[in-house]
C-alpha positions as CSV (number, residue, x, y, z in Angstrom):
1,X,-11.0,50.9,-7.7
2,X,-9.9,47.2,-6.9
3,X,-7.5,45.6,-9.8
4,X,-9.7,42.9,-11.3
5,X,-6.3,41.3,-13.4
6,X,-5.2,40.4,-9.9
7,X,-5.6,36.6,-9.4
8,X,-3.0,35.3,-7.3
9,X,-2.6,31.2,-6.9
10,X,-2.2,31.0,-3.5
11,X,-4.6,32.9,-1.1
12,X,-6.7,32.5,1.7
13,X,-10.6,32.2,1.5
14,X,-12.7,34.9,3.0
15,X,-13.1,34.7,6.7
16,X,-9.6,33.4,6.5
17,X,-10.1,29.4,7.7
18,X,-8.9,28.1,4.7
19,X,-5.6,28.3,2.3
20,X,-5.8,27.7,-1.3
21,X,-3.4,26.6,-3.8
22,X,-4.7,27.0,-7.0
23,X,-3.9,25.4,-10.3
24,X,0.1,26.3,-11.3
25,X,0.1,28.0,-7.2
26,X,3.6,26.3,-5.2
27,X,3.9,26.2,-1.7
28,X,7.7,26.1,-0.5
29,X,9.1,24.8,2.4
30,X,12.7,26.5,2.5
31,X,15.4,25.0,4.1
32,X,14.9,24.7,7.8
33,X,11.7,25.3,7.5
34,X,9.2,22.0,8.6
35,X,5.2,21.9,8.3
36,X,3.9,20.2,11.9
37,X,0.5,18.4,12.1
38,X,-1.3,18.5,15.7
39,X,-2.0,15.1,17.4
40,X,-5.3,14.4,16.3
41,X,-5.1,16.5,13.1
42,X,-5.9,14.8,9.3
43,X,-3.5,14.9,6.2
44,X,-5.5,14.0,3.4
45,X,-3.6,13.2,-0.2
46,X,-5.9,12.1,-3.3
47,X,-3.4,13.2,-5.7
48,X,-0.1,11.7,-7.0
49,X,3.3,12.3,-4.2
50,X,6.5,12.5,-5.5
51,X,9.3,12.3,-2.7
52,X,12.8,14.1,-4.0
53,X,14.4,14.2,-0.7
54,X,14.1,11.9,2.9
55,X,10.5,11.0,4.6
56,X,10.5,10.3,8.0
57,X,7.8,8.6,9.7
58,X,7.9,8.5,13.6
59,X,4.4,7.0,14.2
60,X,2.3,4.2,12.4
61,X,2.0,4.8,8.1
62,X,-1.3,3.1,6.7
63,X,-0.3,2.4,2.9
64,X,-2.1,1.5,0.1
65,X,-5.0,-1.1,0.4
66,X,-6.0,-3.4,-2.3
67,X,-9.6,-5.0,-2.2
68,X,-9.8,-7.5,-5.0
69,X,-11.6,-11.1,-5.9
70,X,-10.3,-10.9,-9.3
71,X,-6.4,-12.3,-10.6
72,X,-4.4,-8.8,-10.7
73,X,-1.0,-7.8,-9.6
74,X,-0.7,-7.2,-5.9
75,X,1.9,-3.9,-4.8
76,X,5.1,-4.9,-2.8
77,X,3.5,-3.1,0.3
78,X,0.4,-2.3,2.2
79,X,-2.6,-4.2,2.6
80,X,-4.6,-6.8,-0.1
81,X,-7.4,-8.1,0.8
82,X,-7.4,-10.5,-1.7
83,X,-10.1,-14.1,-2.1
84,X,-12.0,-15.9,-4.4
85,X,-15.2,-17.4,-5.4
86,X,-14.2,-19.2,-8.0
87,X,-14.4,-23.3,-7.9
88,X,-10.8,-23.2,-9.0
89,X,-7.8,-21.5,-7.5
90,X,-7.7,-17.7,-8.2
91,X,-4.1,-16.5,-8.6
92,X,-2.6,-13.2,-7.7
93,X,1.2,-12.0,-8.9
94,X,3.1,-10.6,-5.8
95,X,5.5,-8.4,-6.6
96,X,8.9,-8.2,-4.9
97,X,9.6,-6.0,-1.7
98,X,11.4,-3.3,-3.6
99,X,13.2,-3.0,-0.8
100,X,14.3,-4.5,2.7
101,X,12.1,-4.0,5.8
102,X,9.1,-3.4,3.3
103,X,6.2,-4.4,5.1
104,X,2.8,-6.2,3.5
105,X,-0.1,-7.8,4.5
106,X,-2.2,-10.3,2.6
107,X,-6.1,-11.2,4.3
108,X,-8.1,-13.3,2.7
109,X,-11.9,-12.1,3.2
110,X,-15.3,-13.3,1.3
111,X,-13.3,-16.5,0.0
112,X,-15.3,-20.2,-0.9
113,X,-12.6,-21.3,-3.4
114,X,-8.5,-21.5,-3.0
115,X,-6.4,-18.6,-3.9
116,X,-3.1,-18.8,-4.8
117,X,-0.7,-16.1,-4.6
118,X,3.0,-16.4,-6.8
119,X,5.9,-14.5,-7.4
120,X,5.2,-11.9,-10.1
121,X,5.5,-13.3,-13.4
122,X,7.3,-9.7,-14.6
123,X,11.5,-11.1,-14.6
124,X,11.5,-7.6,-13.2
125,X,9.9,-8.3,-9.8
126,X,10.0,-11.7,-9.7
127,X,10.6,-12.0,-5.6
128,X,10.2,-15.5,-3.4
129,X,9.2,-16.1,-0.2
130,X,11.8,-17.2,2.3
131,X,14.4,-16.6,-0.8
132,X,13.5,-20.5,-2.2
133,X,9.7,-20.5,-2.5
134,X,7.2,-18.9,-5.0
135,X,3.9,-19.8,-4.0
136,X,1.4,-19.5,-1.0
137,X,-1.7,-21.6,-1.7
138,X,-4.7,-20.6,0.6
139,X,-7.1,-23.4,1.1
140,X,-10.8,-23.3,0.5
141,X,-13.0,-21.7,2.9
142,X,-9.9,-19.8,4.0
143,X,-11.8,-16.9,5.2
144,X,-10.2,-14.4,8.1
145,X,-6.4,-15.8,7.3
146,X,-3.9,-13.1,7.5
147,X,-0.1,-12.9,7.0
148,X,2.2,-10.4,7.9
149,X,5.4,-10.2,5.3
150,X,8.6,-8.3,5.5
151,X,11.2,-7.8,3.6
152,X,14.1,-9.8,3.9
153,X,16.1,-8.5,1.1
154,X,14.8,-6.0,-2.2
155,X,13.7,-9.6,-3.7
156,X,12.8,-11.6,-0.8
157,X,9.6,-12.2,1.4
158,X,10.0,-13.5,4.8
159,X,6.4,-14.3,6.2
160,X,6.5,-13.1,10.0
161,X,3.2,-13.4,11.1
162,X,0.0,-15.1,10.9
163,X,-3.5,-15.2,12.4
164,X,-6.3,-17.1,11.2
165,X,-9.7,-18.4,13.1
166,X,-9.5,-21.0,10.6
167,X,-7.7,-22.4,7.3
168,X,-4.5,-23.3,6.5
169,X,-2.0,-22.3,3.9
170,X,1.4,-23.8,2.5
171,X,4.2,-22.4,1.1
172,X,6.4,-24.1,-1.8
């Protein structure tokens, strides 16, 4: 007779395509040891990553992309697509790079009305653009403007690229 108190947390599904970690189940990578993913092959993470030890990345890292038309605080990396309907200037905080070589990309998209993006108002990431400026101001109608910003110190934005098929922007 089969022991039905027997519920281990890691297991493989019937038919055996499929590995399950349950609730409270580890898997452990021991030293030496690496997991490889297959060209063409899909890591999927919905859940919360802590790093304790070194990540590498040897190809291209998609991060974290913000989609707002409402003030908020914009993440020291990634992509925001970021604009405003607003007959005023909407304003985003940018917070600093965290640290140099942090890459992040701002698009404006669906705009009719300025946006304005600033150093973060939080002392603790307060960060500047070029090390001397705070502000970007986006005309309006700035619609399809990107910029491409890196990292020029842990505080410091250095704007390295920028594509537009119309619109301005200024920085002071």
């Amino acid at each position: 007779m089969a022991d039905t108190t027997y519920a281990p947390k890691v297991y493989r599904k019937q038919g055996g395509d499929e590995q399950v970690i349950a609730s409270g189940g580890t898997q452990t990578i021991e030293s030496g040891g690496t997991v490889e993913y297959e060209a063409g092959s899909t890591l999927t993470n919905a859940a919360t990553q802590t790093n304790t030890g070194t990540v590498t990345n040897s190809a291209a890292v998609v991060n974290t992309l913000t989609t707002a038309s409402t003030a908020q605080t914009l993440l020291g990396y990634g992509t925001s697509l970021i604009g405003s309907t607003a007959a005023g200037a909407l304003a985003y905080n940018l917070n600093r790079p965290g640290t140099a070589g942090a890459r992040k990309t701002l698009c404006i998209r669906a705009s009719t009305g300025a946006v304005t993006v600033i150093s973060s108002t939080v002392t603790a990431q307060l960060c500047k653009f070029h090390r001397t400026l705070t502000t970007l101001t986006f005309g309006a109608n700035a619609d399809g403007i990107a910029l491409d910003l890196i990292g020029e110190t842990s505080t410091s934005w250095s704007i390295v690229g920028y594509s537009t098929a119309a619109g301005t922007y200024t920085c002071t």
